[in-house]
C-alpha positions in Angstrom: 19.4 -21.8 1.8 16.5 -22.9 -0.3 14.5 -20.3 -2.0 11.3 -21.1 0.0 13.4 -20.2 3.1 14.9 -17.4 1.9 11.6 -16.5 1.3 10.4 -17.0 4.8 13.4 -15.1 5.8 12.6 -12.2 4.0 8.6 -12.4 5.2 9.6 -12.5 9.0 12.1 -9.4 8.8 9.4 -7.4 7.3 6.3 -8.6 10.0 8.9 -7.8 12.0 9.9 -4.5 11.2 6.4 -3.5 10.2 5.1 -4.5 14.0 8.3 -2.6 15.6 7.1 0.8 13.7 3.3 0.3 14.3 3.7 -0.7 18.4 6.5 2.0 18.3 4.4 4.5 17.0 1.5 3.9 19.3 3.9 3.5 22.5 5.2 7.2 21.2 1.7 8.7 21.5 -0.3 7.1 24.1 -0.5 8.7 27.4 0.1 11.7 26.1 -3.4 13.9 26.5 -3.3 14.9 22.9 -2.3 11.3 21.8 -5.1 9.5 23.5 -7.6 12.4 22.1 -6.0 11.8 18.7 -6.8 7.6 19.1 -9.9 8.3 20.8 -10.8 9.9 17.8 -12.9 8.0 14.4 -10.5 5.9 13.0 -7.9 6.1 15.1 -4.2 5.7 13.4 -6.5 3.7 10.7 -7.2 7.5 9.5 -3.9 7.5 7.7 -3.2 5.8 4.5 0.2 5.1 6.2 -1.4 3.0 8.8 -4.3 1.4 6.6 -1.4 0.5 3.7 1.2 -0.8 6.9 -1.9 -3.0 8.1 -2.6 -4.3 4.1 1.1 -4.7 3.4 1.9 -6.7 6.9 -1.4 -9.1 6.3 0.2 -9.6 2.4 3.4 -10.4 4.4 1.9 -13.0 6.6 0.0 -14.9 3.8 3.1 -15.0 1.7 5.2 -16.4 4.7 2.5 -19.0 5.3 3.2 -19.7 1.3 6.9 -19.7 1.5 6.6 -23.0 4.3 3.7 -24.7 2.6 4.1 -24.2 -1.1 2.1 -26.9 -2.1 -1.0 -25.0 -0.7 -1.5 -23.3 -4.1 -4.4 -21.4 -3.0 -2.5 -19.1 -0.4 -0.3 -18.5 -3.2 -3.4 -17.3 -5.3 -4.4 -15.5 -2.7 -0.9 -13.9 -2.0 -1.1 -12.5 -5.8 -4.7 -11.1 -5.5 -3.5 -9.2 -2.4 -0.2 -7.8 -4.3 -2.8 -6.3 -6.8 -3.8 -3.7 -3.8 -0.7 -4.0 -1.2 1.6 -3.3 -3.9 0.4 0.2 -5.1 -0.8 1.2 -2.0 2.7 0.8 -0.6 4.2 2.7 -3.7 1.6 5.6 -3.4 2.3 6.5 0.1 6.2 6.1 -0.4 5.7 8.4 -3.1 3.7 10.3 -1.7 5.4 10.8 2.1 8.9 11.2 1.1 9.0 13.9 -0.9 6.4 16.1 0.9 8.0 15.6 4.6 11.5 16.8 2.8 10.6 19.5 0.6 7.3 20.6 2.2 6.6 19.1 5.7 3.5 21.9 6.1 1.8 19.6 3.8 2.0 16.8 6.2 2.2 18.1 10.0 3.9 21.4 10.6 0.8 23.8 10.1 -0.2 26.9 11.7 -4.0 26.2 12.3 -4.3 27.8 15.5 -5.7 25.4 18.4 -7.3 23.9 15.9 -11.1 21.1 17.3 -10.9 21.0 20.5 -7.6 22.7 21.1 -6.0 20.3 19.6 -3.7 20.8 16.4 -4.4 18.2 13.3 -4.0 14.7 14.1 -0.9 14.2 12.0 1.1 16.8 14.3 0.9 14.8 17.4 3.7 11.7 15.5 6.2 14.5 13.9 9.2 14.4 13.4 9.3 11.1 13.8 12.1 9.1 14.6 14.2 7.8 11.7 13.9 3.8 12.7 10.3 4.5 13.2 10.0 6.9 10.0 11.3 3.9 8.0 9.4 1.9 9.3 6.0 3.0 8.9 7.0 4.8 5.3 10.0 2.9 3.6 9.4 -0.8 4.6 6.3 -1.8 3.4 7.1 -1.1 0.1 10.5 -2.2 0.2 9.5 -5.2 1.5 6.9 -6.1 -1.2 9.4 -4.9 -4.0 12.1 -7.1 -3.2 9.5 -10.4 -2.6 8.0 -9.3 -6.5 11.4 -9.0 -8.1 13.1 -11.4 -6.3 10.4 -14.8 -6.0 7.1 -14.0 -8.3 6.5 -12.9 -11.9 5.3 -10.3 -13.2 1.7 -9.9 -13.3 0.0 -10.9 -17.3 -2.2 -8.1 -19.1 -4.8 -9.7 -18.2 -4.3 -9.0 -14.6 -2.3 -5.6 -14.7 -5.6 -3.6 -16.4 -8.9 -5.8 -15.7 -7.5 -6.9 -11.9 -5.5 -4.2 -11.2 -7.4 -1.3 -12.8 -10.6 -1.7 -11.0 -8.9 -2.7 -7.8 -7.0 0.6 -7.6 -10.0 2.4 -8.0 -11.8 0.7 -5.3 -8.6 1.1 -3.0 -8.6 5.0 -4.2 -12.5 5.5 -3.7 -12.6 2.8 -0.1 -10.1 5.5 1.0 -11.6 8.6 0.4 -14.7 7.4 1.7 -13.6 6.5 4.6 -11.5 9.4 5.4 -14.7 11.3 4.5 -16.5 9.6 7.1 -13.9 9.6 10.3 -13.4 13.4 9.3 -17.3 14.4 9.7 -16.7 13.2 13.3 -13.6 14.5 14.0 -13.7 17.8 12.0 -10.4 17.6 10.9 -8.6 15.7 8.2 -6.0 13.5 9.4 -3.3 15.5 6.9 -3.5 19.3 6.4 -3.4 18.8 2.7 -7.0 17.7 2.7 -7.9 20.5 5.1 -9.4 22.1 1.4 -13.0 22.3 -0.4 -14.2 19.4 -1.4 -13.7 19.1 -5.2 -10.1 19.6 -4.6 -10.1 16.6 -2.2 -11.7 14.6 -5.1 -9.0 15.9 -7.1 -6.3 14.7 -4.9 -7.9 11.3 -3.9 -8.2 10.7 -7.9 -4.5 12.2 -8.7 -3.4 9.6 -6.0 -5.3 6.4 -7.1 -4.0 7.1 -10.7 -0.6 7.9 -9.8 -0.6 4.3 -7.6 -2.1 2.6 -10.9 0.5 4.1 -12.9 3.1 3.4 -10.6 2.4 -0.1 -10.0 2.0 -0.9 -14.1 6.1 0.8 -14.4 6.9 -1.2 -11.5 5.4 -4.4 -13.4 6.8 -3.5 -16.8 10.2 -3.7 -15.2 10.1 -7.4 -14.0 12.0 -9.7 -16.3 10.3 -12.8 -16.2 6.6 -13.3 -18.0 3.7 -14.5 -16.1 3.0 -18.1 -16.9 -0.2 -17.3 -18.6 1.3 -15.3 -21.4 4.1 -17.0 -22.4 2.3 -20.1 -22.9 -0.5 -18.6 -24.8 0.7 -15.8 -26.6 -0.1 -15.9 -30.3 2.3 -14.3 -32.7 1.9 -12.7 -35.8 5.3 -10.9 -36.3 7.8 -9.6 -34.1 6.3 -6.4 -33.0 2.5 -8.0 -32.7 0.5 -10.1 -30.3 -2.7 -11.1 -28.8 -3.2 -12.3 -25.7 -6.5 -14.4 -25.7 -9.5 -14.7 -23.3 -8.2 -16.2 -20.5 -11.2 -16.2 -18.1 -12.3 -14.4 -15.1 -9.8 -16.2 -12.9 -7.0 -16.4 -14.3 -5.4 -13.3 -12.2 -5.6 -15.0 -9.2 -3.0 -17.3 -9.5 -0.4 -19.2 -12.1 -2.7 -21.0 -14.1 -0.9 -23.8 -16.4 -2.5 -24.4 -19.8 
């Protein structure tokens, strides 16, 4: 199998599993009287960073599929790397993030004692917990799975350049879209959609900031590891020893694709 097909391959099982655990999940809780109030509510599931980083990670899927069967169409490719930039740390973050606190502290996520809580209802995340493991995998392992093994396995790693003038800013306007956003659905709703932000809100900046920079952190270890250079740096690198070297102005563009100099 060539490598644009194995590609493809790889693309198609993770639309698919990332549409089995989003329909799944919405099957699970609609009809339900608390379910529909929970989707009637702002935002709906797109309250959750889950949901929002399933939604960013299944759309960088699909643009890298339509890359893997028309190659040649360099500017999907370029566009496939710009969205790796924001699918990829998102992905990490709340695979980070999920994992550990549904194991080792599950209050943090669903299972809180807030009485009846607006309207009688208990916090939005309690109405999809415990979750089923297919699903649970789904919504919280594959995304990021699937975009780790399509970075390692078929791209480069992504230059300097990219990783803190790209990547930098684009974290922070993930981090800050976010908490924005959640801000805004949960002046409606009156409710956060995870206890954990159910706290004053300097301490919700606090956590929206510790969780952009833990993504942007995350995401530069995860690039470090990669074992082949982009294109841009090994072809322009200047050396002065062994331990030493510059990386020149490569232009505003160069980070969103594999420029050849």
């Amino acid at each position: 199998m060539s490598p644009n097909l194995q590609r493809a391959a790889l693309h198609l099982a993770a639309l698919a599993a990332m549409a089995y655990g989003y329909n799944t999940l919405v099957a699970l809780i609609h009809g339900s009287q608390a379910g529909d109030w929970m989707l009637g509510q702002r935002g709906g599931l797109f309250q959750f960073l889950t949901i929002c980083g399933l939604a960013l990670a299944w759309v960088t899927c699909l643009v890298a599929l339509v890359h893997s069967l028309v190659p040649s169409f360099t500017a999907i490719g370029n566009l496939k790397s710009a969205l790796g930039l924001v699918a990829l740390p998102v992905s990490i973050i709340v695979t980070e993030v999920y994992w550990p606190l549904i194991l080792l502290a599950p209050s943090l996520i669903a299972e809180v004692d807030l009485g009846p809580g607006v309207d009688g209802m208990p916090p939005p995340a309690a109405f999809m917990y415990p979750l089923p493991i297919p699903l649970d995998l789904a919504l919280h392992a594959a995304p990021a799975l699937a975009l780790l093994v399509d970075f390692f396995a078929f791209e480069h790693r992504y230059s300097r350049w990219q990783a803190l003038n790209a990547g930098f800013p684009l974290s922070v306007f993930t981090g800050v879209a976010y908490g924005t956003w959640t801000e805004y659905c949960a002046s409606a709703n009156r409710t956060f959609p995870y206890p954990f932000l159910n706290v004053a809100l300097p301490i919700r900046i606090a956590i929206y900031a510790a969780a952009t920079a833990i993504a942007y952190a995350s995401f530069l270890f995860v690039n470090s590891l990669h074992p082949i250079p982009n294109p841009s740096e090994s072809k322009t690198k200047v050396y002065y020893d062994d331990d030493d070297a510059v990386w020149p102005e490569l232009g505003p563009w160069v980070w969103f694709g594999r420029i050849k100099l």
